[in-house]
C-alpha positions as CSV (number, residue, x, y, z in Angstrom):
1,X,0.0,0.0,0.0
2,X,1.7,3.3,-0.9
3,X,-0.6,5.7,0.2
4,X,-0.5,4.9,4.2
5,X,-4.1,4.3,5.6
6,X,-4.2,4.6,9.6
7,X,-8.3,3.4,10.6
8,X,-9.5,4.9,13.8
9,X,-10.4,3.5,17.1
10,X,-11.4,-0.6,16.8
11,X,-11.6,-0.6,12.9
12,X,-9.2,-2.2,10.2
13,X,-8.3,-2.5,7.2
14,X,-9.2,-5.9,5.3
15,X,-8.0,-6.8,1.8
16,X,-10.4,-9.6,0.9
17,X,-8.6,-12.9,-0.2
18,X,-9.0,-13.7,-4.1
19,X,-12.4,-15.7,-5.3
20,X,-12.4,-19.2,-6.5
21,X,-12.2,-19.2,-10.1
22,X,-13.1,-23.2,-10.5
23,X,-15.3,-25.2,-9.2
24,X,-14.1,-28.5,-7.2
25,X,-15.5,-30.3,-10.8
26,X,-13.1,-28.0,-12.6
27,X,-15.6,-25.6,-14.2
28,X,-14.2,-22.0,-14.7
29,X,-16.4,-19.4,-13.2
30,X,-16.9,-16.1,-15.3
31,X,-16.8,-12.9,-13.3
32,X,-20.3,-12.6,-12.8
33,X,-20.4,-15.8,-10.7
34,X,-17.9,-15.8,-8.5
35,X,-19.3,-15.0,-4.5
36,X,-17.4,-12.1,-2.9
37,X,-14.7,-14.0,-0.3
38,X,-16.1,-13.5,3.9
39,X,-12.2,-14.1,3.8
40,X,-9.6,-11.2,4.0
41,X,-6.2,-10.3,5.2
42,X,-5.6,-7.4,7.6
43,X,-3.7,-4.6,6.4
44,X,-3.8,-1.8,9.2
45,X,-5.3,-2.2,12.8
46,X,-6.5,1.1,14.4
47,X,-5.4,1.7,18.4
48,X,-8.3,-0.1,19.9
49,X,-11.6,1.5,21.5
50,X,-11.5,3.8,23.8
51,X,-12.9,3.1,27.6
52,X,-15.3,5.4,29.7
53,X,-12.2,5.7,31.9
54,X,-10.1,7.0,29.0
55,X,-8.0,4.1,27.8
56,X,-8.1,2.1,25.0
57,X,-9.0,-1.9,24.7
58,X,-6.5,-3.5,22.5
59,X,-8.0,-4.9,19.7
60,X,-7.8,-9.0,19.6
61,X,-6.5,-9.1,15.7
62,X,-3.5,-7.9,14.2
63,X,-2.1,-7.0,11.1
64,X,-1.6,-10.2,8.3
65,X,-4.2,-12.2,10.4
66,X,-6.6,-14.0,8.0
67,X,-10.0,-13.3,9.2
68,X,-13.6,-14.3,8.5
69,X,-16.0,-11.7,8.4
70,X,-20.1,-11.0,7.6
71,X,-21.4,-11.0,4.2
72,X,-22.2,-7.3,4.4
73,X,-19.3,-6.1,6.4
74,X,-17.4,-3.0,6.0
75,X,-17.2,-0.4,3.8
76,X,-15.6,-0.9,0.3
77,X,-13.1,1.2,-0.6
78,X,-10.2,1.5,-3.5
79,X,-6.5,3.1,-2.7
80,X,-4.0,3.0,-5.9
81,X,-6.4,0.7,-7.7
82,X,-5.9,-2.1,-4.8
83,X,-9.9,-2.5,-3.0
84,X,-9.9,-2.7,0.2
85,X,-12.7,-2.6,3.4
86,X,-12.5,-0.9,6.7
87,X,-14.4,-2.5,9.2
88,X,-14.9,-2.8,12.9
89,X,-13.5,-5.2,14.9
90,X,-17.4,-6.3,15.5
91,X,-17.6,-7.4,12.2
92,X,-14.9,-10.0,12.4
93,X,-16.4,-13.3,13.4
94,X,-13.1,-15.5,13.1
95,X,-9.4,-15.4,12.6
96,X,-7.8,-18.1,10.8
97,X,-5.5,-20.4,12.0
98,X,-4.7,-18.9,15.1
């Protein structure tokens, strides 16, 4: 990422992992079919929400975690072509392998 993106509070930055483009019985998928991944890498973690007594809850993901996250997560965005999502750390209902 060349232009440096810093989210706020509990959100990050997910760039979603690349769709399937066959099927298990080898068929390519076109474009058009392909399912958006729930799947994503983080890029950029924010500095965690902040408390009633003033301090801040670390978040419980870090940056290059692969996560799992709801269908309508986040909000789509594109920086130097590459799209990306920010989210909060609500939306993010897994990490992988961890």
């Amino acid at each position: 990422m060349a232009t440096k993106l810093q989210p706020l509070n509990d959100r990050v930055i997910v760039k979603r992992v690349e769709a399937e483009s066959k099927t298990a019985g080898g068929i390519i998928l076109p474009d058009s079919a392909k399912e958006k991944p729930q799947e994503g890498i983080i890029m950029a973690i924010g500095e965690g929400r902040l408390n009633k007594n003033g301090d801040r809850s670390p978040l419980q993901v870090k940056t290059k975690d692969r996560v799992i996250f709801s269908s309508y997560a986040g909000t789509e965005i594109k920086v130097d072509g590459q799209a990306l999502l920010i989210m909060g750390e609500d939306d993010i209902l897994a990490v992988v392998g961890k």
